[in-house]
C-alpha positions in Angstrom: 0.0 0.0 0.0 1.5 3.2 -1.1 0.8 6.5 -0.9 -2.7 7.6 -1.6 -3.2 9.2 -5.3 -5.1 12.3 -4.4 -5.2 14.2 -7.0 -6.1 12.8 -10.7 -5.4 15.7 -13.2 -4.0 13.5 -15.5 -0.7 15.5 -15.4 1.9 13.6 -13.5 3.9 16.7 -12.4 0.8 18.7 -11.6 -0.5 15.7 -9.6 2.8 15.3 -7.7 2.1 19.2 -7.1 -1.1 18.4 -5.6 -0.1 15.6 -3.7 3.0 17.4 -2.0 1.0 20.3 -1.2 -1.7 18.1 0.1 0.9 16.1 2.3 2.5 19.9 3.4 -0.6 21.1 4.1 -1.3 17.9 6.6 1.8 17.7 7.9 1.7 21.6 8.5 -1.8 21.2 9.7 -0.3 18.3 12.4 2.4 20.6 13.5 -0.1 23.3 14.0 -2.4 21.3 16.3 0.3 19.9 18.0 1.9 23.7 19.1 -2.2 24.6 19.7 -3.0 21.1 21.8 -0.8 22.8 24.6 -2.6 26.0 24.4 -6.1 24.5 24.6 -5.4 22.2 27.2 -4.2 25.2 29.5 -7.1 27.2 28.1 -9.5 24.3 28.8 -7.6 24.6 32.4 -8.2 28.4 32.9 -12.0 27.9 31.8 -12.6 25.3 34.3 -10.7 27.2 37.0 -12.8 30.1 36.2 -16.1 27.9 36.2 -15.1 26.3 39.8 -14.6 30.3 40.5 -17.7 31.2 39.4 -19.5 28.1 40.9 -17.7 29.1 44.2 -18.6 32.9 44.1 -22.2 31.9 43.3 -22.4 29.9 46.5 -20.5 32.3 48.4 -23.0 34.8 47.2 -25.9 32.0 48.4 -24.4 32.2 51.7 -24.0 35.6 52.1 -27.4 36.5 51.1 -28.4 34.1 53.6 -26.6 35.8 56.1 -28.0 39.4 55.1 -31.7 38.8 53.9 -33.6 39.0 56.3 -35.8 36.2 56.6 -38.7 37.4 59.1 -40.9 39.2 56.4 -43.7 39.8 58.8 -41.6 41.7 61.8 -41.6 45.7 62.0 -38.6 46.2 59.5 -38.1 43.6 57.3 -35.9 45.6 54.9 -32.2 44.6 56.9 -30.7 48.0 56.4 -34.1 49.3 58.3 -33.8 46.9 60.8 -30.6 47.9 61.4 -31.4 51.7 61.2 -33.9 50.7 64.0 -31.9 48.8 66.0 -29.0 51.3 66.3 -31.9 53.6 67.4 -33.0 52.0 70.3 -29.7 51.4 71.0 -29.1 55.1 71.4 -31.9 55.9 73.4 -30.9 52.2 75.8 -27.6 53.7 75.7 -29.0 57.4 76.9 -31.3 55.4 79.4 -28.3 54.0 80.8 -26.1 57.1 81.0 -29.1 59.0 83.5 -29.2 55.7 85.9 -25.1 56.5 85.4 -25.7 59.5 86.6 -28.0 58.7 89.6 -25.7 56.1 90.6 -22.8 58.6 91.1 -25.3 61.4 93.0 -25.6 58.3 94.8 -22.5 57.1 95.5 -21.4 60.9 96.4 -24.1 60.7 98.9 -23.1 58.0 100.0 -19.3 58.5 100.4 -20.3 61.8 102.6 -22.4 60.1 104.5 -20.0 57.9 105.3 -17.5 60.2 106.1 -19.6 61.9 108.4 -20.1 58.1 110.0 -16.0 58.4 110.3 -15.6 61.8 111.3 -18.1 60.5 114.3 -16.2 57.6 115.0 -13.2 59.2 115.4 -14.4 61.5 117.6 -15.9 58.7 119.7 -12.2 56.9 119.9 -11.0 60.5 120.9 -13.6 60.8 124.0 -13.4 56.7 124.3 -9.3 57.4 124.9 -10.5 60.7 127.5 -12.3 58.4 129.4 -9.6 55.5 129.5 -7.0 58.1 130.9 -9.3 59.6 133.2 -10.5 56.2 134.2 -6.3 55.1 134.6 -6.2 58.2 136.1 -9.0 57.1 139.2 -7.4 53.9 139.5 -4.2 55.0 140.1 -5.5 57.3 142.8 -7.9 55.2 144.4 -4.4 52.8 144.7 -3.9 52.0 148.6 -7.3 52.8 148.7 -7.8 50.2 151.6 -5.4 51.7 153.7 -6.5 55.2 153.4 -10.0 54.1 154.5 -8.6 52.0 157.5 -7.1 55.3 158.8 -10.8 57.2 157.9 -12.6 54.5 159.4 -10.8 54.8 162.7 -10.4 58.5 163.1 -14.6 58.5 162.5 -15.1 55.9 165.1 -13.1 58.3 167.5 -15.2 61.5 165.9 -18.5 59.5 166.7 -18.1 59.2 169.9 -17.3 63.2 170.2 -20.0 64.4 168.3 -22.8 61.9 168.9 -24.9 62.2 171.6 -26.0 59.2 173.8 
């Protein structure tokens, strides 16, 4: 089996024309798929990278609408960014609540803390006339010392004065 005839002019050197160029042209033809096959297998590579992007963004996309819409149609704000506006409303005036019981509490406190020094002032007074009475009391005892003696010597002499001064 030889070559295939492919061209039948019925001129040998015009056929042999024919069938050269024919054979270029396949050969080329080969050689230019060839240098091509590498570029559509890494084009074939970047499309399906971008399809598993795209698949990917479209379910990140599914998630974060998820996460945004908001699902409870039938509540005061159903629109998210109004439900948000609303929230971050109430949390102002929570927030301003919160600041005047702030406020009380440190009127309180204040009170509180003069009170309480008062309370202190008082004690330490009472420690100061608690001390007074300890020395004075220290003071007693020391002179009521040989106290037995002293009334030994009173006892006596008023026995003696008695009997002066009383009548029978």
């Amino acid at each position: 089996m030889g070559i295939p005839d492919i061209s039948n002019t019925g001129s040998p050197i015009l056929d042999l024309v024919v069938d050269v160029g024919a054979g270029a042209l396949v050969l080329g033809l080969l050689l230019l798929w060839q240098m091509m096959k590498k570029r559509f297998v890494k084009l074939q590579q970047s499309v399906e990278g971008v399809a598993a992007s795209a698949e990917k963004a479209a379910q990140d996309a599914a998630v974060a609408r998820e996460h945004t819409e908001n699902s409870h149609g039938s509540t005061a704000n159903p629109n998210l960014r109004d439900d948000l506006d609303a929230k971050h409303s109430q949390t102002h005036k929570e927030l301003a609540n919160l600041a005047k019981m702030m406020s009380r509490m440190e009127n309180a406190q204040a009170r509180t803390d003069k009170e309480l020094s008062r309370i202190n002032d008082t004690l330490l007074d009472d420690r100061e006339a608690t001390r007074e009475v300890g020395k004075k009391l220290d003071a007693h005892i020391e002179q009521k010392l040989g106290f037995e003696q002293r009334i030994t010597v009173v006892e006596s002499k008023l026995d003696s004065h008695r009997k002066i001064t009383e009548a029978p």
